[in-house]
C-alpha positions in Angstrom: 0.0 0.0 0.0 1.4 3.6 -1.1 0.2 6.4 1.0 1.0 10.1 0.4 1.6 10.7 4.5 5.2 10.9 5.0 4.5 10.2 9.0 4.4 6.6 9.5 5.7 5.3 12.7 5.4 1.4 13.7 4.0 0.7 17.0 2.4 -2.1 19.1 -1.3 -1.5 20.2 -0.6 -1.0 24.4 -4.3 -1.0 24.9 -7.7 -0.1 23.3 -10.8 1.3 25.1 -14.2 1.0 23.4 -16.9 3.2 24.2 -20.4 3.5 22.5 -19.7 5.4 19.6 -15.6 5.7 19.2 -12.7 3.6 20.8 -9.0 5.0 22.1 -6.0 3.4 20.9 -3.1 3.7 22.9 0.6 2.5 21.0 3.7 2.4 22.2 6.2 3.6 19.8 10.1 1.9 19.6 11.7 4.4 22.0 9.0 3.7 24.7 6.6 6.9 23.7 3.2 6.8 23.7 0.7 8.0 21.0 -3.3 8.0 21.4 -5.6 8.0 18.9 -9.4 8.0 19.0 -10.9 6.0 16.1 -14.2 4.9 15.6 -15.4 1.6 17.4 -16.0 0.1 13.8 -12.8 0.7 12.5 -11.1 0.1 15.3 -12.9 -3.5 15.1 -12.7 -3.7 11.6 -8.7 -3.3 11.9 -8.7 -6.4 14.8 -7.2 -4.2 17.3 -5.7 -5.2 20.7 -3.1 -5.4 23.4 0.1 -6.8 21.9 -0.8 -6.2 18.3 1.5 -4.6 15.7 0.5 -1.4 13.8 1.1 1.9 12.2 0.4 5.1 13.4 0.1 7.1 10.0 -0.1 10.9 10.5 -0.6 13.3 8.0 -1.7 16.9 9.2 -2.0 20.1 7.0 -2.2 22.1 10.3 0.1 22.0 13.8 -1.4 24.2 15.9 0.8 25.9 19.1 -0.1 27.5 22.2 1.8 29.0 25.0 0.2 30.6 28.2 
């Protein structure tokens, strides 16, 4: 598969949380990092996730936004 997102980092699923509507997914990246994403519950069924599992976080944003206090 060829995607245009040049952010593609390979992580195993740490745990996944399914609510009504939407599911978190937390991965643990290589260095020990951790990166949540909510997803829908579908996909995030659709995609087999759970604890141990391998996958890639793919992150493509047009927008960062910053704030400072």
């Amino acid at each position: 598969m060829k995607l245009s997102a040049r952010n593609q980092l390979k992580a195993k699923v740490k745990s996944v949380t399914h609510g009504a509507v939407n599911s978190e997914v937390v991965l643990e990246l290589s260095g020990g990092a951790l990166l949540v994403s909510v997803i829908t519950r579908s996909s995030a069924e659709s995609l087999g996730l759970a604890a141990g599992k391998n996958a890639i976080a793919i992150i493509k944003a047009s927008n960062v936004m910053i704030a400072t206090d």
